[in-house]
C-alpha positions as CSV (number, residue, x, y, z in Angstrom):
1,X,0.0,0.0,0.0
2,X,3.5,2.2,0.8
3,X,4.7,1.7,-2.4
4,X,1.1,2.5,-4.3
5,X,1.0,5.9,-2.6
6,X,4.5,6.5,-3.5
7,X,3.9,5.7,-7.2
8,X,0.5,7.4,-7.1
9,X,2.3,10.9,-6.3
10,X,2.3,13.4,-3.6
11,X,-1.7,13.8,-3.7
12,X,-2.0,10.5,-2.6
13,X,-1.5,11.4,0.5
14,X,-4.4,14.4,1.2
15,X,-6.7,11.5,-0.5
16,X,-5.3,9.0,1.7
17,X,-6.2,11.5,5.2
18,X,-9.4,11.8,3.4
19,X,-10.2,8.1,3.3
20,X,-9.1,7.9,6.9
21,X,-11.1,11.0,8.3
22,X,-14.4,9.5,6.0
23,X,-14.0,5.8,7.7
24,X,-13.9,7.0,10.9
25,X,-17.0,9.0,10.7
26,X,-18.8,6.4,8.9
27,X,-18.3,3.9,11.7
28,X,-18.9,6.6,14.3
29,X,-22.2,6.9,12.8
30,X,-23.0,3.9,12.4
31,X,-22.3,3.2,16.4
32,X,-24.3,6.0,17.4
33,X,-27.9,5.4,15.4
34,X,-27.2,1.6,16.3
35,X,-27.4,2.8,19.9
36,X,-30.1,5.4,19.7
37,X,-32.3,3.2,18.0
38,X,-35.6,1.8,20.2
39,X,-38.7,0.4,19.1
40,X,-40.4,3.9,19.5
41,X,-44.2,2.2,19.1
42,X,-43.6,0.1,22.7
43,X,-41.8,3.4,24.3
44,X,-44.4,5.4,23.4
45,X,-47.1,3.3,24.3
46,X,-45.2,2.9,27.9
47,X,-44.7,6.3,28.1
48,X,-48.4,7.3,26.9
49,X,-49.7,5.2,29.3
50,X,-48.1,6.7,32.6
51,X,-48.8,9.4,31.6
52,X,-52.4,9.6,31.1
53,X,-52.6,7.6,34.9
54,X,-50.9,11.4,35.5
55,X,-47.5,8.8,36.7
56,X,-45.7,11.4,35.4
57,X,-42.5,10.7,37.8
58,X,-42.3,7.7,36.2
59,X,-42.5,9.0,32.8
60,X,-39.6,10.5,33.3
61,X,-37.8,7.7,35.2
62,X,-38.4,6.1,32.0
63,X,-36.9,8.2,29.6
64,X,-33.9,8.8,32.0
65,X,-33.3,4.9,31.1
66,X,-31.9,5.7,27.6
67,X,-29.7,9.0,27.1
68,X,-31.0,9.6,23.6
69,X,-32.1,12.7,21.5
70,X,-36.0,11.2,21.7
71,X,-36.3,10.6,25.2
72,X,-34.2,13.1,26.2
73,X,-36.7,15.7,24.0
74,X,-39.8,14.1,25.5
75,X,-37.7,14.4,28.9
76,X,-38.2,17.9,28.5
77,X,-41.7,18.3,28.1
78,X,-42.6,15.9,30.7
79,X,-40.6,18.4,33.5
80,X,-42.5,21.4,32.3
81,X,-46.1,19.2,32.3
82,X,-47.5,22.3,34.7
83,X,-46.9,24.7,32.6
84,X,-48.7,26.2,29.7
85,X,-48.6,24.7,26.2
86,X,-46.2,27.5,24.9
87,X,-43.8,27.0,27.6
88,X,-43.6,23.2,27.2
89,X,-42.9,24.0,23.1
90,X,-40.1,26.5,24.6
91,X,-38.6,23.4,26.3
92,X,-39.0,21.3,23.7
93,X,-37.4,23.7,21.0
94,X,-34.2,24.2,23.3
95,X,-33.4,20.9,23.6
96,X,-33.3,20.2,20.3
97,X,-30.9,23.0,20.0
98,X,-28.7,20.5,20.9
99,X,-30.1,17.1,19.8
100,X,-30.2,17.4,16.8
101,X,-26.4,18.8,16.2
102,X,-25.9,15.1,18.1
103,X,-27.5,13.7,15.3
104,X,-25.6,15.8,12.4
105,X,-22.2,15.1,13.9
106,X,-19.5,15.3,11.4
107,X,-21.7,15.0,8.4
108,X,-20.8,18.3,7.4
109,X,-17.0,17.1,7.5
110,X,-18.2,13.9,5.3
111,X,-19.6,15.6,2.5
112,X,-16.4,17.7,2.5
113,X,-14.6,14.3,1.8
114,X,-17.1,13.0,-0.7
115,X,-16.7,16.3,-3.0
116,X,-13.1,17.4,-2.2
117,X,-11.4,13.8,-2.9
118,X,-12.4,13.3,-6.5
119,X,-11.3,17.1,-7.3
120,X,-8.3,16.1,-5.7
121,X,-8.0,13.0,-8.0
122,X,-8.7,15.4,-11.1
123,X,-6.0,17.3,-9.5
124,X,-3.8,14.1,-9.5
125,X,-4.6,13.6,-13.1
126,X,-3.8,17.2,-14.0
127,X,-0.3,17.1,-12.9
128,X,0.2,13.6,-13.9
129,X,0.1,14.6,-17.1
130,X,2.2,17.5,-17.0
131,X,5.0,15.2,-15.8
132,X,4.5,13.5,-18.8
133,X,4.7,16.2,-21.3
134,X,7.7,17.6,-19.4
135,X,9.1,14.3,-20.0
136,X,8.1,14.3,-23.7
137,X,9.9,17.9,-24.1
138,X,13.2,17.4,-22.0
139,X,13.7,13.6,-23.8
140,X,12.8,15.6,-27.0
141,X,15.0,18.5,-26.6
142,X,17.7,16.1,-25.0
143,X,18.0,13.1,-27.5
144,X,15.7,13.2,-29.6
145,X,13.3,10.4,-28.8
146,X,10.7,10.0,-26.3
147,X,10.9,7.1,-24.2
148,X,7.9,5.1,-23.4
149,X,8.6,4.2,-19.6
150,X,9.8,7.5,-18.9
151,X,5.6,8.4,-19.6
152,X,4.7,5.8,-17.8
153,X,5.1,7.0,-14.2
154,X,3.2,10.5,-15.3
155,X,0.1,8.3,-16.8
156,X,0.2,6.0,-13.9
157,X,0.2,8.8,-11.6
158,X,-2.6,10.3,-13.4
159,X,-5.1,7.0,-13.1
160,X,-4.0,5.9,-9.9
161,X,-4.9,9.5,-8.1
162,X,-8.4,9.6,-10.3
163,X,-9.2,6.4,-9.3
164,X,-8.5,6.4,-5.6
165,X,-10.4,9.6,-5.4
166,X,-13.3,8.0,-6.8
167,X,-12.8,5.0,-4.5
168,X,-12.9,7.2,-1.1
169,X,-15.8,9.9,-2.5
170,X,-18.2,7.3,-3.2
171,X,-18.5,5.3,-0.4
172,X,-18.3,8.4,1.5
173,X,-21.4,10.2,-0.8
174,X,-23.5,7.3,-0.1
175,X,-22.9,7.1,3.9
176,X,-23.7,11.0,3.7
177,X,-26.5,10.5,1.9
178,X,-27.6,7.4,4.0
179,X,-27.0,9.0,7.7
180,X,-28.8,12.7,5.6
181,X,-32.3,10.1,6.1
182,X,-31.4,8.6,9.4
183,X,-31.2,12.3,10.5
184,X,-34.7,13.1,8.9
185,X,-36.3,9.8,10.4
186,X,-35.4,10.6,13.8
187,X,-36.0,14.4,13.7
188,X,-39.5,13.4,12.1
189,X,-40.1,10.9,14.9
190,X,-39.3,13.4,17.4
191,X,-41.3,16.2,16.6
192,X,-44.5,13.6,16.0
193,X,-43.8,12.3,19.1
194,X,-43.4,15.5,21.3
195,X,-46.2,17.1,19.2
196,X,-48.3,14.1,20.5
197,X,-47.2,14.3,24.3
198,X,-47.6,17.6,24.3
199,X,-51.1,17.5,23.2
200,X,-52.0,14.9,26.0
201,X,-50.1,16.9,28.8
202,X,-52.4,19.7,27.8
203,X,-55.8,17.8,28.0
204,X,-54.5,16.5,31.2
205,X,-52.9,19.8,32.2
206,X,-55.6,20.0,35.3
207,X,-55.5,16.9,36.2
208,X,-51.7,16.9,36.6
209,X,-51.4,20.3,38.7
210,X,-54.3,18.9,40.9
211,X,-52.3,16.0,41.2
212,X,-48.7,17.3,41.7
């Protein structure tokens, strides 16, 4: 792999950082939505359920179970349940302030990677074959003749850099695109879900204060 870079040029190694950076966030995010995930139709139903029997303690005991962006959201509304609608929504809306960055970690800093390394295989390619016709003009001006391996290591230079890019940004465009809709399902699943506690701590606003 040493000797690949080497022979692929000095842009190998920006593209090779790249490929590092873009495999590290890929498995990153594939740890964290494996461990946020939760069958959200049995936690809700739970959590529903306590809450209408105004256990509302309990409700919260039972998101405090699982430190992730849903419960922790749901969390919030549950500890301003006395309060008026608009306040609850406040809550809500502040703690996803910083949810949902959770969420978005390092995305950003993949898409980077999926755009920047194919320019920087183009970039690869560019110069690979200006070392090629520099070596056309000096064998040229020098002897006369052009020498068929001294082209070679410009044209390899040229394909290996093009094709290495490629190899990092598309793996890393897919994952960017594929963690993009994990984002959207749980930011989707959150606001449904808040949007439907906070409609049953309002119907059982009364209930709740009388029973605090």
């Amino acid at each position: 792999m040493f000797q690949l870079l080497v022979k692929g040029g000095w842009l190998m190694l920006p593209i090779a950082v790249c490929s590092v950076f873009s495999l590290a966030i890929i498995i990153d995010r594939f740890v964290y939505f494996f461990r946020i995930s939760v069958d959200s139709e049995v936690f809700l139903s739970k959590l529903f359920s306590l809450v209408k029997k105004l256990q509302v303690k309990e409700a919260i005991a039972l998101c405090e179970e699982k430190d992730i962006p849903l419960t922790n959201i749901l969390k919030a509304a549950l500890l301003n349940y006395d309060q008026p609608k608009e306040i609850i929504k406040e809550a809500v809306d502040e703690t996803s302030l910083y949810e949902v960055p959770r969420l978005e970690k390092n995305l950003g800093l993949l898409a980077t990677i999926a755009h920047i390394s194919p320019l920087l295989g183009l970039l690869g390619t560019v110069t690979g074959i200006i070392n090629c016709f520099s070596a056309i003009e000096k064998n040229a001006a020098s002897l006369g003749i052009v020498n068929a391996g001294d082209l070679a290591k410009g044209i390899y230079e040229a394909l290996f850099t093009t094709a290495f890019g490629l190899v990092v940004a598309i793996p890393s465009y897919i994952a960017y695109n594929y963690f993009v809709n994990r984002v959207n399902f749980h930011v989707l699943e959150m606001e449904k879900s808040t949007s439907e506690l906070i409609s049953v701590l309002t119907e059982k606003s009364s209930s709740l204060v009388s029973n605090r």
